[in-house]
C-alpha positions as CSV (number, residue, x, y, z in Angstrom):
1,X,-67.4,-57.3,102.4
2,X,-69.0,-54.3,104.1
3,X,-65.5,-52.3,104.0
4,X,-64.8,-53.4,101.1
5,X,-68.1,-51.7,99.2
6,X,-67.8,-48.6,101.3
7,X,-63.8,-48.2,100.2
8,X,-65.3,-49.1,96.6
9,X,-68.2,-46.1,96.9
10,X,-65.9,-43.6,98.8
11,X,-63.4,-44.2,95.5
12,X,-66.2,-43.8,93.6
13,X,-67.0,-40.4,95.3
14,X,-63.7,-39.1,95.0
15,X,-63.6,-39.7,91.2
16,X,-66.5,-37.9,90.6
17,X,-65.3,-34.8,92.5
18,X,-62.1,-35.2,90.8
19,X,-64.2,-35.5,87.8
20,X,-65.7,-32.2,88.1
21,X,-62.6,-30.6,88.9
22,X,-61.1,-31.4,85.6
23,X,-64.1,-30.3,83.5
24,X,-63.9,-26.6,85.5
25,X,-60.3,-26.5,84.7
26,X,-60.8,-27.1,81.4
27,X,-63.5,-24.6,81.3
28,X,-61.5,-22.1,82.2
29,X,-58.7,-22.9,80.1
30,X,-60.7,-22.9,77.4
31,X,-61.6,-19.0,78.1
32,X,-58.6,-18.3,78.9
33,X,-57.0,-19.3,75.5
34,X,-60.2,-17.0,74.1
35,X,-59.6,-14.1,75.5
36,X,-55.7,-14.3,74.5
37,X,-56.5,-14.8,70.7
38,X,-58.3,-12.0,70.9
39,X,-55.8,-10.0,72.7
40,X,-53.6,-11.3,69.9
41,X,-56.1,-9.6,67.3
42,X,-56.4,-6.5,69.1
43,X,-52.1,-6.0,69.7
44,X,-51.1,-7.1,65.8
45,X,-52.3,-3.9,64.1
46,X,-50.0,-1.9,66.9
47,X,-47.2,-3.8,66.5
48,X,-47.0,-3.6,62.1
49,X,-47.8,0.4,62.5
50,X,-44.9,0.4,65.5
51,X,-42.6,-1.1,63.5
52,X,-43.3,1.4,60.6
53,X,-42.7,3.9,62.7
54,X,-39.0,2.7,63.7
55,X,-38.3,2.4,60.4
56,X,-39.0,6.0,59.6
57,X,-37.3,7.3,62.5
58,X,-34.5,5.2,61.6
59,X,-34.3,6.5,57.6
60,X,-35.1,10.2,59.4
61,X,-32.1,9.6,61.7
62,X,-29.4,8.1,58.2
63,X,-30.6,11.4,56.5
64,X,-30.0,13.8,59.3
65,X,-26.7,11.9,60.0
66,X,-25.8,12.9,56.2
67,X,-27.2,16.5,55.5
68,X,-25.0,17.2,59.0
69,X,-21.8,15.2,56.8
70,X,-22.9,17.7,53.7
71,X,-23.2,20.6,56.2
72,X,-20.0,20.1,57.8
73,X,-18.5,19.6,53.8
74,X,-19.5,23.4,53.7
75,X,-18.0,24.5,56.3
76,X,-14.4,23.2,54.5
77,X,-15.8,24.3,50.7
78,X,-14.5,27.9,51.1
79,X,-11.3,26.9,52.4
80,X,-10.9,24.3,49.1
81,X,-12.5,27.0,46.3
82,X,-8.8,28.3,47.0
83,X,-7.4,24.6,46.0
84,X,-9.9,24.4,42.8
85,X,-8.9,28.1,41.8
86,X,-5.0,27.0,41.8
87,X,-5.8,24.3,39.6
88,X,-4.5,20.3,40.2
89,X,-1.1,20.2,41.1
90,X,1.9,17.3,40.6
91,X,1.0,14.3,42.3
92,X,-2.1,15.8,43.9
93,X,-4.7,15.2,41.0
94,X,-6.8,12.4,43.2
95,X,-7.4,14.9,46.1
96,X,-8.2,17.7,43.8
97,X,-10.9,15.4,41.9
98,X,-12.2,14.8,45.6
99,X,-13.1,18.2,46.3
100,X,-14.4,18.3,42.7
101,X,-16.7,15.7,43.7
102,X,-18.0,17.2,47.4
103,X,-18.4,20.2,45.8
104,X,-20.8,18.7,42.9
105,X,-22.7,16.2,45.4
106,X,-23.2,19.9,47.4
107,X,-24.4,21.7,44.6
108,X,-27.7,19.1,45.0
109,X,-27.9,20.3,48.8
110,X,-27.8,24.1,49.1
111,X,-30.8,25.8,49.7
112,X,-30.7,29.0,47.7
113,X,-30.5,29.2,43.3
114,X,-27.7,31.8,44.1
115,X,-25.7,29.5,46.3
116,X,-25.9,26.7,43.7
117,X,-25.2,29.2,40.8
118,X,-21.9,30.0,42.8
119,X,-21.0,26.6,43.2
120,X,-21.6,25.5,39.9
121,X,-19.3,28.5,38.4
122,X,-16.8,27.1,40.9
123,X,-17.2,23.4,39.7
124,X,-17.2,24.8,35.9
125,X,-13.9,26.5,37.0
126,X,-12.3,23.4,38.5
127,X,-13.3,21.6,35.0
128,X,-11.6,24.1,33.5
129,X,-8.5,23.3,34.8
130,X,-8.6,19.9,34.6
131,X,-9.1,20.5,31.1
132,X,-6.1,22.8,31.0
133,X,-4.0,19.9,32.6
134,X,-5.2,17.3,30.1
135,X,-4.1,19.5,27.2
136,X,-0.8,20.4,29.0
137,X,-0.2,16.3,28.8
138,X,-1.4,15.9,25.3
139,X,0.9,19.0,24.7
140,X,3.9,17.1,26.0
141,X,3.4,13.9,24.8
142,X,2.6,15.7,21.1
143,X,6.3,17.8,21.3
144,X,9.8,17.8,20.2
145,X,11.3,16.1,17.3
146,X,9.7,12.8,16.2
147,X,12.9,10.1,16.4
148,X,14.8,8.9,13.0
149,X,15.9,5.9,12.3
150,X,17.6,5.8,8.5
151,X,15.3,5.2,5.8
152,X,13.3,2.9,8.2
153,X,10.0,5.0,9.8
154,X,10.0,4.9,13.2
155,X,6.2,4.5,15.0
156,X,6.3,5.9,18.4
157,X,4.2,5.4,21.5
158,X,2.5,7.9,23.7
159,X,5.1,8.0,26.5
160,X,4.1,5.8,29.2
161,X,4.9,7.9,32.0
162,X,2.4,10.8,30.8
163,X,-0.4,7.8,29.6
164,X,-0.3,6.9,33.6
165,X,-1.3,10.4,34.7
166,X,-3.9,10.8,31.6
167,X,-5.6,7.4,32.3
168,X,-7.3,8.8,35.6
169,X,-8.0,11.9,34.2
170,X,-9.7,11.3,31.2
171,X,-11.6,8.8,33.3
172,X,-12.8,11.9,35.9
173,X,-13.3,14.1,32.5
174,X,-15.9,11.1,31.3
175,X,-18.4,11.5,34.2
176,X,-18.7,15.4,34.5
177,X,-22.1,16.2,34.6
178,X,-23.3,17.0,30.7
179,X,-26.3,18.1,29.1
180,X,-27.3,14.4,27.9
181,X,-26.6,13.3,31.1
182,X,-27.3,16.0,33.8
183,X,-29.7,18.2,32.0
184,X,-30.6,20.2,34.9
185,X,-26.9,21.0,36.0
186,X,-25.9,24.1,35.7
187,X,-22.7,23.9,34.4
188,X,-23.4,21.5,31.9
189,X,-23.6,23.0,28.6
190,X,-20.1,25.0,29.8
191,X,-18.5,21.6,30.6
192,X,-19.5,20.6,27.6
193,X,-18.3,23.5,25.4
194,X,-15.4,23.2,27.7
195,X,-14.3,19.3,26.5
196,X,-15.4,19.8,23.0
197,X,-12.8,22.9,22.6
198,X,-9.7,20.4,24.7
199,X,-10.7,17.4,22.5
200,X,-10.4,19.8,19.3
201,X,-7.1,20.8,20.9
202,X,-5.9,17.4,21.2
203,X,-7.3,16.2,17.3
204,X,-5.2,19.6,16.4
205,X,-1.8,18.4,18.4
206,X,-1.6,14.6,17.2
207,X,-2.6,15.1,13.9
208,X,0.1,17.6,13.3
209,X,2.2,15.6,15.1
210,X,2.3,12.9,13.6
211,X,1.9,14.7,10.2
212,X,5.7,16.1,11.4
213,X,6.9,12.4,12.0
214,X,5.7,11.3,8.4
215,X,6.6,14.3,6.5
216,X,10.4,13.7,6.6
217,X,10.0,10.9,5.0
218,X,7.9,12.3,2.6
219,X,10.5,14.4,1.4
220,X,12.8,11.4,1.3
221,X,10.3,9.3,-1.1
222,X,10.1,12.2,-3.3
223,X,13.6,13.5,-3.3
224,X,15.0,9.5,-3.5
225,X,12.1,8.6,-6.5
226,X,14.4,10.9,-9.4
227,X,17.2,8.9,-8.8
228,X,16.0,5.6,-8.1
229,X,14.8,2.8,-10.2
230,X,11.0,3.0,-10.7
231,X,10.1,-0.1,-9.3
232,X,12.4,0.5,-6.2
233,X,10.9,4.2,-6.0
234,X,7.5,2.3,-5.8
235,X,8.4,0.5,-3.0
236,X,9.7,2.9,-0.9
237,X,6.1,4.8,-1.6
238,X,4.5,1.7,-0.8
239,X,6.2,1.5,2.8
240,X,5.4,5.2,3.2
241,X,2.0,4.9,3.1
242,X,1.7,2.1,5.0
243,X,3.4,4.0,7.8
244,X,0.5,6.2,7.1
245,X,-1.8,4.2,7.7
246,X,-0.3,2.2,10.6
247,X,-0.1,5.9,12.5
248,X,-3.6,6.5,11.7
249,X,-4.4,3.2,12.7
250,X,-2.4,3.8,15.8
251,X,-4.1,7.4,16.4
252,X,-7.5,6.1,16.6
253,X,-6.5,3.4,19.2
254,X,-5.2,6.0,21.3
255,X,-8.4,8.3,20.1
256,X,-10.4,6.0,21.5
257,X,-8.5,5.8,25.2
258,X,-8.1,9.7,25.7
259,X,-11.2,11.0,24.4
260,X,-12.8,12.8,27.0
261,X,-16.4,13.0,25.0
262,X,-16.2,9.4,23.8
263,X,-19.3,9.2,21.9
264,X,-19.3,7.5,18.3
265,X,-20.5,11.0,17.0
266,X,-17.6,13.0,18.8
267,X,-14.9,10.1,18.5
268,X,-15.9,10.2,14.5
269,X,-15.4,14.2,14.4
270,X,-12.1,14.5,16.5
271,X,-10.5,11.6,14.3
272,X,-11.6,13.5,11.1
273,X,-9.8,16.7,12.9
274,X,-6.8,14.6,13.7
275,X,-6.9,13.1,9.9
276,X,-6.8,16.2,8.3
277,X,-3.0,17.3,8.2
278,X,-2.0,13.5,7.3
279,X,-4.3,13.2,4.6
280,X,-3.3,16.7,3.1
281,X,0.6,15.2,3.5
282,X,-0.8,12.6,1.6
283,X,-2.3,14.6,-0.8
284,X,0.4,16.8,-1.7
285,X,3.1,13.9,-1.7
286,X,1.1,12.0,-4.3
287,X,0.8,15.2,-6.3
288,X,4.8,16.0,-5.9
289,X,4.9,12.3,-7.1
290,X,3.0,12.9,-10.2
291,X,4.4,15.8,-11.3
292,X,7.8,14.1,-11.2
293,X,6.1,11.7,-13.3
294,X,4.3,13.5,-15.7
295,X,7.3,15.8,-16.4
296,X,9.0,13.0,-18.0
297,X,6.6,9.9,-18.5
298,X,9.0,8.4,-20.9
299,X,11.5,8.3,-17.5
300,X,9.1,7.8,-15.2
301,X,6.7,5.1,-16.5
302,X,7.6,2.4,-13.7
303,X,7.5,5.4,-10.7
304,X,3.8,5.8,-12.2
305,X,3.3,2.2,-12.1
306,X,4.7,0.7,-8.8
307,X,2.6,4.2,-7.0
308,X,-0.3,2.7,-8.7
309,X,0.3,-0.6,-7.6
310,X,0.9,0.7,-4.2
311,X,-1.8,2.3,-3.9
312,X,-4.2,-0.7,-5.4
313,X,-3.3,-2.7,-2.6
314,X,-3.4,0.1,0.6
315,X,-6.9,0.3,-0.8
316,X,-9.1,-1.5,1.5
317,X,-7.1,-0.9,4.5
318,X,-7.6,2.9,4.0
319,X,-11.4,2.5,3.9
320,X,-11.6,0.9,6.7
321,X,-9.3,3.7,8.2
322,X,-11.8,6.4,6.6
323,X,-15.0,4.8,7.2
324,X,-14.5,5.6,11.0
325,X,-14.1,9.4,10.5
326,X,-17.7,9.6,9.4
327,X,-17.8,11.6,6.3
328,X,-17.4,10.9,2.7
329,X,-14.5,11.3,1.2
330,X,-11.7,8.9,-0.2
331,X,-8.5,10.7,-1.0
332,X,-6.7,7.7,-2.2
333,X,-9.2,6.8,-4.5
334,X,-8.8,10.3,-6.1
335,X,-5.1,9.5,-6.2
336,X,-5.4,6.5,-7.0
337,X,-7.6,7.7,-10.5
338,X,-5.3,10.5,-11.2
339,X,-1.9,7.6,-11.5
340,X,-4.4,5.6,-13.2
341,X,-4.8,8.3,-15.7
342,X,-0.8,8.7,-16.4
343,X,-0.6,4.9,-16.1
344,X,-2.8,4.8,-19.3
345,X,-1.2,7.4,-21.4
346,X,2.3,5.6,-20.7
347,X,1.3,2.6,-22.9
348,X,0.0,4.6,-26.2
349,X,3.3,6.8,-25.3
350,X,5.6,4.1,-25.6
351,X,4.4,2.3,-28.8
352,X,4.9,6.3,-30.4
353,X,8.1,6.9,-28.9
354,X,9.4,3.6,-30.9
355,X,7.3,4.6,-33.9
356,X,9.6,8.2,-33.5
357,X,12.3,6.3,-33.0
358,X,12.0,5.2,-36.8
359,X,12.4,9.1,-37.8
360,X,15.6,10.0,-36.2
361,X,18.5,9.2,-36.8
362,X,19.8,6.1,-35.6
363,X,23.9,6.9,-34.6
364,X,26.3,7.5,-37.5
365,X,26.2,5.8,-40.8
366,X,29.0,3.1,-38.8
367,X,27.2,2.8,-35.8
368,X,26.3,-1.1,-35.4
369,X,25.4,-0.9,-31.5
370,X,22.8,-1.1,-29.5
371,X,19.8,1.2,-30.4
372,X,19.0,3.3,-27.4
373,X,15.1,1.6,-27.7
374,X,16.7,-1.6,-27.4
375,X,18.0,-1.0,-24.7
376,X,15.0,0.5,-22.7
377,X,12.6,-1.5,-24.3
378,X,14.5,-4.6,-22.6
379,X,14.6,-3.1,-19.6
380,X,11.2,-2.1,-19.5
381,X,10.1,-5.8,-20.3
382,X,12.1,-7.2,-17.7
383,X,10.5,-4.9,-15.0
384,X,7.1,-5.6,-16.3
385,X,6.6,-8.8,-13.8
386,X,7.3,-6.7,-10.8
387,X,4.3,-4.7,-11.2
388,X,2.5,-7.0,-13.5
389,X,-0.7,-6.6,-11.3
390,X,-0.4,-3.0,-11.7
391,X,0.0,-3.3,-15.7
392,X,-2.7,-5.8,-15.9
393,X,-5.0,-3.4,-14.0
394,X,-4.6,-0.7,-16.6
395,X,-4.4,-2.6,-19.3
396,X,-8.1,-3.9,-18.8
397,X,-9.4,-0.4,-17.9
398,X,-7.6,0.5,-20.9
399,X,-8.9,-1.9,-23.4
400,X,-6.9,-4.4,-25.4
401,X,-5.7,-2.9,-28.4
402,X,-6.5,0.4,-27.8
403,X,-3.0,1.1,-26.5
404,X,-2.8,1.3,-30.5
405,X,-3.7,4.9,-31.1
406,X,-4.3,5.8,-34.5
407,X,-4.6,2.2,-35.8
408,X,-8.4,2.1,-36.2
409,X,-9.7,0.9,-32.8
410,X,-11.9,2.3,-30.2
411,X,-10.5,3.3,-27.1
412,X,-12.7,2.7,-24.3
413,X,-14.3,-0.7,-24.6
414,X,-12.6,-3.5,-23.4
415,X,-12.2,-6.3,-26.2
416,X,-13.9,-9.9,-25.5
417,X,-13.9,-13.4,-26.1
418,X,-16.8,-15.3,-26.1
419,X,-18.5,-12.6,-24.3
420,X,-15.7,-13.2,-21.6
421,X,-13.2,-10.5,-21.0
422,X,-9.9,-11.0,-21.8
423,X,-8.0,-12.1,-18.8
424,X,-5.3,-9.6,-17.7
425,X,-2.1,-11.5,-18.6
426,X,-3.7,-12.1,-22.2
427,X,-4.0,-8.7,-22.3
428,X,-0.2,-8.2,-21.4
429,X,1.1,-10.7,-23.6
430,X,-1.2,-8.6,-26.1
431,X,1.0,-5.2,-25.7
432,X,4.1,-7.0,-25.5
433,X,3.5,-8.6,-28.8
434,X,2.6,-4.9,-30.1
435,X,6.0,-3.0,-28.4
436,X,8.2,-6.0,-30.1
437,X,6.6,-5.4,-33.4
438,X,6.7,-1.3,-32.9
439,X,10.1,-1.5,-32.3
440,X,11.3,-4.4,-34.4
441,X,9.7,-2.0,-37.1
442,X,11.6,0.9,-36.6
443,X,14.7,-1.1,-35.7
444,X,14.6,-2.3,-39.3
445,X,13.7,1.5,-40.6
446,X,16.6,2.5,-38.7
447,X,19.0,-0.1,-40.4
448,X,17.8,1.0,-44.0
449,X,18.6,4.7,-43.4
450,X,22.2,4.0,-43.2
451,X,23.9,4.6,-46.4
452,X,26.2,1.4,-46.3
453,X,24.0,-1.6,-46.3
454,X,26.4,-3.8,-44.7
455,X,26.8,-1.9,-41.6
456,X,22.7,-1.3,-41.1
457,X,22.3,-5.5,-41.3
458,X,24.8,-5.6,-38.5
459,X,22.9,-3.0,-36.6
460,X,19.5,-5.1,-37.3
461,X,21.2,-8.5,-36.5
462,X,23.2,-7.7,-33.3
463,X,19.7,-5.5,-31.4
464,X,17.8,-8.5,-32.5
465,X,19.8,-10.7,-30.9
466,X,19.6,-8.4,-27.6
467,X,16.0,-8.9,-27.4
468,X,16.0,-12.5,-28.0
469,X,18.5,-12.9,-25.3
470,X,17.3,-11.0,-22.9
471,X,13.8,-11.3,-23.0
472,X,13.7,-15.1,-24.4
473,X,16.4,-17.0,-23.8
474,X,18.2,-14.9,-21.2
475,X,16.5,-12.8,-19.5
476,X,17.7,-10.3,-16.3
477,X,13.7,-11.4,-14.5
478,X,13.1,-14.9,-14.8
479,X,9.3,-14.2,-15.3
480,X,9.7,-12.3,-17.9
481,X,9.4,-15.4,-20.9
482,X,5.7,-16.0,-19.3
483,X,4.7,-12.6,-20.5
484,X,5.7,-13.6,-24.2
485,X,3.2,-15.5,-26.1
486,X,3.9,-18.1,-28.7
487,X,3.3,-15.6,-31.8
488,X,5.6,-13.3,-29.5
489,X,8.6,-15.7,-29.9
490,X,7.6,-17.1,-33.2
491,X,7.5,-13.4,-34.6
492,X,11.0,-12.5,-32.5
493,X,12.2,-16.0,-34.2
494,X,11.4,-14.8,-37.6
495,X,12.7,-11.6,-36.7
496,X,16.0,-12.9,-36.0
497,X,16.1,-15.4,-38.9
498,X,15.4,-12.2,-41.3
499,X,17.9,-9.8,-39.8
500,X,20.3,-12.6,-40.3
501,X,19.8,-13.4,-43.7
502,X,19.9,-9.9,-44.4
503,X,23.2,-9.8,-43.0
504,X,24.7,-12.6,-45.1
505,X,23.2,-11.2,-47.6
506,X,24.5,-7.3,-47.1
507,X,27.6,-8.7,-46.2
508,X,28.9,-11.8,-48.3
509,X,26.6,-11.5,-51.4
510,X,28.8,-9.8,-52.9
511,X,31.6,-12.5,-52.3
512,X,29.5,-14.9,-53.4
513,X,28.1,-13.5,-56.9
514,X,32.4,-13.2,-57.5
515,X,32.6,-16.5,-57.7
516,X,29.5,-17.5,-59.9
517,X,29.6,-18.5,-63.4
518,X,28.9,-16.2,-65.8
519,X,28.3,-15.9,-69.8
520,X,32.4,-15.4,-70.2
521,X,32.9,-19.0,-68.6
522,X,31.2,-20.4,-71.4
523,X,32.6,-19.0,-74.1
524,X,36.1,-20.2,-75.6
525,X,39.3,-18.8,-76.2
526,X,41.0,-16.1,-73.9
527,X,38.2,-14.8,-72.3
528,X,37.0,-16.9,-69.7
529,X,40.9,-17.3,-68.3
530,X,40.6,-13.2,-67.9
531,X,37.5,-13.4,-66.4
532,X,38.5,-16.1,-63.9
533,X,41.3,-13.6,-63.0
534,X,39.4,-10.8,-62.4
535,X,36.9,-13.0,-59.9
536,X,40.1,-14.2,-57.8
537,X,41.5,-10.8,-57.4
538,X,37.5,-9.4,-56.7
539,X,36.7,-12.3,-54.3
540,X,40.3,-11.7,-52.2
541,X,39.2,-7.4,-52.4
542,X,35.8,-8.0,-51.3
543,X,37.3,-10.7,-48.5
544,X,39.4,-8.1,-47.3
545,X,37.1,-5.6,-47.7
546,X,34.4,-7.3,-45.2
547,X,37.4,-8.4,-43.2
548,X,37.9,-4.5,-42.9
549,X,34.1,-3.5,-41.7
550,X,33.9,-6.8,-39.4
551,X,37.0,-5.0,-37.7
552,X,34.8,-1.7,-37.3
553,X,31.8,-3.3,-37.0
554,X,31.8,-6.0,-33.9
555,X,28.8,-8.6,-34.7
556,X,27.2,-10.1,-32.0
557,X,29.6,-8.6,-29.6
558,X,27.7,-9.4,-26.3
559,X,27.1,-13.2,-27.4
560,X,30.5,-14.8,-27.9
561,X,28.4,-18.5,-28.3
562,X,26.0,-16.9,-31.1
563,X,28.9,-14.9,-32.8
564,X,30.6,-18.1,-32.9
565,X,27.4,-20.3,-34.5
566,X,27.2,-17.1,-37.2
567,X,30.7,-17.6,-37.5
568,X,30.1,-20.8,-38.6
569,X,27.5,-20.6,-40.9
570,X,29.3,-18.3,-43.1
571,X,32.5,-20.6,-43.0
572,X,30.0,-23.0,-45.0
573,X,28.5,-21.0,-47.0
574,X,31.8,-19.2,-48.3
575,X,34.6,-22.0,-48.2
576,X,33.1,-24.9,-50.4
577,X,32.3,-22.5,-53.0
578,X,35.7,-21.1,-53.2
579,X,36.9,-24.9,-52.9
580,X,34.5,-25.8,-56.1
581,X,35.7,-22.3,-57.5
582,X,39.4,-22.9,-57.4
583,X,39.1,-26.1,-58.4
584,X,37.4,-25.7,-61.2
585,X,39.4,-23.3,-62.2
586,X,42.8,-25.1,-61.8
587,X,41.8,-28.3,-64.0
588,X,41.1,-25.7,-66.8
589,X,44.4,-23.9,-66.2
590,X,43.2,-20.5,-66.2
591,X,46.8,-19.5,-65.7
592,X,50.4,-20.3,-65.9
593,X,51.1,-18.8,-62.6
594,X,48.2,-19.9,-59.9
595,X,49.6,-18.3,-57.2
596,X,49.7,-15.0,-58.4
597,X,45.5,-14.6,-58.3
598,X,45.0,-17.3,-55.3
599,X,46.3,-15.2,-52.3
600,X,45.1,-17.2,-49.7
601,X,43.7,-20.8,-49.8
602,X,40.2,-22.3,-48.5
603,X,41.7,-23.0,-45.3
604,X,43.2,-19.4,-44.8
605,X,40.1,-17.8,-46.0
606,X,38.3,-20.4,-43.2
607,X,40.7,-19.0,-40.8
608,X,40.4,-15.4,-42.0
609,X,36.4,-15.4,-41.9
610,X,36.7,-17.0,-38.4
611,X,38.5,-14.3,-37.2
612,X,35.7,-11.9,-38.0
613,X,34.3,-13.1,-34.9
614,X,36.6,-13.7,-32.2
């Protein structure tokens, strides 16, 4: 028990001691980790302004490393300024925009005004001759005879081969130093005055250029339109100027991609340049074209017409080409008003030329034919649908009616319906119905002039029948009927019916009135046997007679199926009244001898007449 409590105490002692231990220990821990926070607190400034400072020798140490890369640039400067003074050679233009650029990084380096004056005249120079170069390529490219292919215009490309070498150029030319950009470089304003004078050069070289490949064909239009159909001549104009304005179109692409100023402003002005020859090529071709036209307007009318149409629908397409040159101006429209003007006068022109018609003379006193204003009248109808927007167009700005000069209406105001204007087909059908009655009008004058009555109904009857033909029931342009409106073809029906009762009448009247009754039939004795006589032997003279002008006198020759229906109609109107005439005449015995005043009988005067028109 006794050991036991003395082990127990001496364990007791020995924890204590170890006790105290510990707390020491942890006493001086505890100051120990004290003393380092503030050792920490005192270090931390040193280390952030140490760290500064290795960052500053580090930048100092990059920039001394690069101002000894400029210095040593310097060293090889003089021995380039002989490679910028030569100018860029073939297949060297890369290494020559190098040195351009050491040079203009160097320029921001040298110490002394005089030494960056030097090198700035230098880097101007080398500018220069990229400048030269770039013209020298546009001056290739813009060269030589422009290809030809027939009547066809040919658009040609920048060549590729000289595009490749322009490409890196133009795109070196774009970041030299300019006063908007660099406005303390010294060459800046000469760079500048410097690109502005090659892109003027370039404007200059494609705009004549392509004024060379377009003017060929210019010629061509003009030379072709005196001998070609109007509408055809038209169409070639209308292919011309779209070739115009496809090359302009093309122009301002490449514009765009060669430019070395490439601002809207400058763009604007270099393409307005570059327009100028093309638009005084179109200028003076529309002018060679109107003259043409106005020195015959009678020929011409269809020339002035299809130009006017072409030119109506080139219109928007050319403002959109013009409103990138940035100026006013609108040379088609100009053009476009002067054809309009001609266009106008044609329509008054033609109603007088058929009203003139009336006062000439018509062919010789024989002459059953075709009318000259038949004919063109016809032919101008039928062309009418192939520039009926064109017609329509100046018609409206015309006015309807006022195409009637000189028949009381005011010219200048547009007439209405129902405070709607009239639509521009009405207005057609309008002046078509005023041409057929002109010219059915003078036709008819024509027909009276001529001293023998017979031939002028044939000369009515057979250009009537032309124009119903070939503008109703025949015509060469299948669009031609919608432009006639119904008191069009009621008053060309009319027309027809009266020109061919006038012919009967002209023609077999007169055989007709030989075998009507007259006072001498009635009376008794001797003298109605006479007088039945002298009707036989008039009737068979008279026959002969119109037998004799039918053989002059063709009728209806160019419509065998009409001639034959007229043919016809006079079969029945002569033959039964001979056949009541001669029969009459028989069951009174007007003579012994019959035969001797009946030359032919009904059926060989039906055969006779029938042969008029075969």
């Amino acid at each position: 028990m006794d050991d036991d409590s003395a082990e127990i105490e001496l364990l007791e002692q020995n924890l204590n001691k170890t006790h105290q231990i510990s707390q020491r220990m942890t006493s001086i821990l505890t100051n120990f980790d004290t003393r380092l926070v503030k050792l920490e607190k005192s270090i931390l400034p040193l280390y952030n302004s140490t760290q500064k400072l290795k960052q500053r020798a580090h930048n100092i140490d990059r920039a001394l490393l690069k101002i000894d890369e400029v210095a040593s640039s310097q060293d090889g400067i003089a021995v380039e300024e002989g490679l910028i003074l030569r100018g860029p050679q073939l297949g060297q233009l890369d290494a020559y925009i190098d040195i351009l650029e050491r040079l203009n990084a160097a320029i921001a380096f040298k110490s002394s005004d005089a030494d960056s004056r030097d090198m700035a005249r230098l880097f101007e120079t080398g500018a220069k001759k990229l400048s030269q170069l770039y013209t020298k390529l546009v001056a290739e490219g813009s060269s030589g005879s422009p290809p030809v292919s027939g009547l066809a215009f040919m658009l040609t490309e920048f060549p590729p081969s000289l595009m490749s070498s322009l490409t890196p150029l133009v795109a070196f030319l774009r970041t030299l130093p300019l006063p908007s950009t660099h406005p303390s470089h010294l060459a800046a304003s000469a760079i500048l005055n410097t690109l502005k004078d090659a892109q003027r050069g370039y404007a200059d070289m494609r705009g004549n250029w392509s004024r060379k490949a377009l003017e060929m064909h210019s010629r061509r239009v003009i030379d072709r339109a005196e001998t070609l159909d109007g509408v055809a001549a038209g169409k070639e104009f209308s292919l011309w100027i779209d070739s115009l304005l496809r090359v302009t179109e093309t122009e301002y692409t490449l514009l765009a991609e060669l430019a070395p100023l490439s601002s809207n402003t400058l763009i604007a002005s270099t393409y307005d340049t570059l327009l100028t020859p093309l638009l005084t090529l179109f200028t003076d071709t529309l002018s060679s074209l109107t003259s043409l036209i106005k020195r015959s307007l009678h020929k011409y009318t269809f020339h002035a017409l299809s130009a006017f149409s072409a030119l109506s629908m080139s219109q928007s397409r050319w403002e959109s080409v013009l409103a990138r040159r940035g100026r006013e101006g609108n040379e088609l429209r100009d053009g476009l008003n002067a054809i309009r003007g001609v266009c106008l006068r044609s329509f008054p022109e033609l109603l007088a030329d058929l009203k003139l018609a009336a006062v000439g003379k018509g062919g010789s006193d024989l002459s059953v034919s075709l009318a000259d204003i038949t004919i063109s009248t016809v032919q101008y109808l039928n062309r009418i649908p192939d520039v009926q927007d064109a017609v329509g167009s100046a018609l409206s700005a015309l006015g309807d009616g006022n195409w009637r000069m000189g028949d009381g209406k005011q010219v200048g105001k547009t007439a209405k319906s129902n405070s709607v204007e009239v639509k521009e087909k009405v207005l057609i059908q309008h002046f078509v119905y005023d041409v057929m009655n002109t010219l059915i009008g003078s036709l008819t004058t024509l027909s009276r002039t001529q001293r023998r009555p017979p031939f002028g109904s044939v000369f009515l009857l057979n250009n009537i029948s032309h124009l119903v033909s070939h503008l109703v029931l025949r015509p060469t342009n299948p669009n031609t009927p919608s432009l006639l409106s119904k008191p069009t073809i009621d008053f060309l029906t009319s027309s027809w019916r009266t020109a061919k009762a006038g012919y009967f009448d002209a023609n077999f009247s007169p055989l007709m009135q030989a075998l009507a009754d007259d006072t001498r039939d009635k009376t008794s004795g001797s003298g109605w046997k006479a007088a039945a006589k002298e009707k036989f032997t008039r009737f068979y003279d008279l026959l002969e007679e119109v037998g004799e002008r039918h053989r002059m006198a063709k009728v209806l020759d160019e419509d065998p199926e009409e001639r034959s229906a007229v043919g016809e109609e006079v079969v029945k109107l002569v033959v039964p009244s001979l056949q009541r005439f001669m029969q009459k005449q028989k069951e009174r015995e007007f003579s012994k001898n019959p035969q001797k005043y009946i030359k032919l009988s009904p059926e060989e005067v039906e055969s006779r007449i029938r042969n008029f028109y075969n």
